[in-house]
C-alpha positions in Angstrom: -13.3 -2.0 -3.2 -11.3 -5.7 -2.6 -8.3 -4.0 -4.3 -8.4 -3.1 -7.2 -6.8 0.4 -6.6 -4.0 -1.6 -4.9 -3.7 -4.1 -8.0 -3.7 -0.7 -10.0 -0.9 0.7 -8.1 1.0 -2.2 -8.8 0.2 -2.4 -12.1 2.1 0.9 -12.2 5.1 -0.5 -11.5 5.1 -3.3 -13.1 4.7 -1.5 -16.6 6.7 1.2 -15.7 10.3 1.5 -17.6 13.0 0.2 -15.6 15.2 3.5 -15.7 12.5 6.2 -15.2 10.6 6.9 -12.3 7.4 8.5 -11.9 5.6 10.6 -10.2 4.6 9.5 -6.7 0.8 8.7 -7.3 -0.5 10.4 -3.9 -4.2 10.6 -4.7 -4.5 6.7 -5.4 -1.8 5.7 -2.9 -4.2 7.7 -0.2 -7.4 6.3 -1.9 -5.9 2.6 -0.8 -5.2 3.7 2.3 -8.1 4.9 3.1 -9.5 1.5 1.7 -7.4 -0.1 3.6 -8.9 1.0 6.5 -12.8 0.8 5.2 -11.8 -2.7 5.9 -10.2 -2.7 8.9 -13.2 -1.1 10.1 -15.2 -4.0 8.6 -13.6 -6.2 9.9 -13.4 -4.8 13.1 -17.2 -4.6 13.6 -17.9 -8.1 12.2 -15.5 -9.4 14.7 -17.3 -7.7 18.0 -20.6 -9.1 16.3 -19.5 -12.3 17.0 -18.0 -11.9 19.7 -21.3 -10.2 21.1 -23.4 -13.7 19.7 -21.2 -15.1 22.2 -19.6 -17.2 19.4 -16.2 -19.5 19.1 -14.5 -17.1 16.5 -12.0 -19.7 15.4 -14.6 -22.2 15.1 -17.8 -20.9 14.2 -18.6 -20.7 10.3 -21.5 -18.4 9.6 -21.8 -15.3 7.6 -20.3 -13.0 9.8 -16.7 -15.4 9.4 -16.7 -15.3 6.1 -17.6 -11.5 5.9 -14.6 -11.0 8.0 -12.3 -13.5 6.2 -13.0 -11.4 2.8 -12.2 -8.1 4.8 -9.2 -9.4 6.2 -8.0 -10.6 3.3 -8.9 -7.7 1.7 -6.9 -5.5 3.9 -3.6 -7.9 3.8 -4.0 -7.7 -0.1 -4.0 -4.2 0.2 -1.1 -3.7 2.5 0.8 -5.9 0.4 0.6 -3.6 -2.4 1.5 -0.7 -0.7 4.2 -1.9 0.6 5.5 -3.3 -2.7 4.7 0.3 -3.8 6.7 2.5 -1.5 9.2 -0.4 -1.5 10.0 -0.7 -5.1 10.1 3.1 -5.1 13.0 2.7 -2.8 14.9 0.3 -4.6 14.9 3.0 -7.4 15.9 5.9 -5.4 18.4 4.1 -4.0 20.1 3.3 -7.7 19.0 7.0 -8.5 21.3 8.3 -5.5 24.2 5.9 -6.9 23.7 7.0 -10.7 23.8 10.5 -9.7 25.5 11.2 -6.6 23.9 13.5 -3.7 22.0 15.9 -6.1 19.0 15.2 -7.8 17.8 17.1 -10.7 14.8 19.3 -10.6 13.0 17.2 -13.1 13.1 14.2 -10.1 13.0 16.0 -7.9 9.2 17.2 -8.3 8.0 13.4 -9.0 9.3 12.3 -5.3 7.1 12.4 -2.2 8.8 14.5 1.1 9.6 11.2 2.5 11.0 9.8 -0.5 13.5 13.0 -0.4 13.8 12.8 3.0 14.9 9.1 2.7 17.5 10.5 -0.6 18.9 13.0 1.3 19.7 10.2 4.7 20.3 7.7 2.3 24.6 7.2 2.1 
């Protein structure tokens, strides 16, 4: 939890080669997501506990605000990882689709997620 799955998604592509691209990693892409929204959930209920003490959220300090703080922070780390995920992804599929024109080889092919071939296929 607090990331690390994101930081190791990121980590996979910033050691990946330059020129290859691999396979989309679904399981830990969902296993962020779903992370991702642990916290949001988190964050969620520590925020209508205060609210509920009848508390000044932006000015009260107490356990609860910091609990909340490290979700929410938490949750923007993580979303900032999976967009720099799918993004980079992009960026490579794009040059893929330039490099090799309209068809993609089977070998490619099988590492790319339906929306990643979705987005090859629209992509001009």
């Amino acid at each position: 939890m607090f990331g690390r799955k994101a930081a190791q998604l990121c980590s996979e592509i910033a050691y990946s080669d330059d020129e290859r691209l691999h396979r989309f990693n679904n399981d830990l892409f969902d296993q962020v997501l779903e992370e991702a929204n642990e916290h949001y959930f988190q964050l969620e209920s520590r925020m209508m506990k205060m609210q509920e003490e009848g508390l000044d959220i932006e000015t009260t300090q107490n356990r609860d605000y910091f609990g909340a703080l490290i979700h929410h922070l938490s949750l923007v780390r993580n979303k900032r990882c999976l967009l720099a995920y799918v993004y980079n992804r992009g960026q490579r599929i794009q040059c893929l689709r330039w490099q090799l024109g309209a068809v993609l080889p089977a070998d490619i092919q099988g590492k790319l997620s339906y929306s990643e071939k979705e987005f090859f296929k629209n992509y001009s």
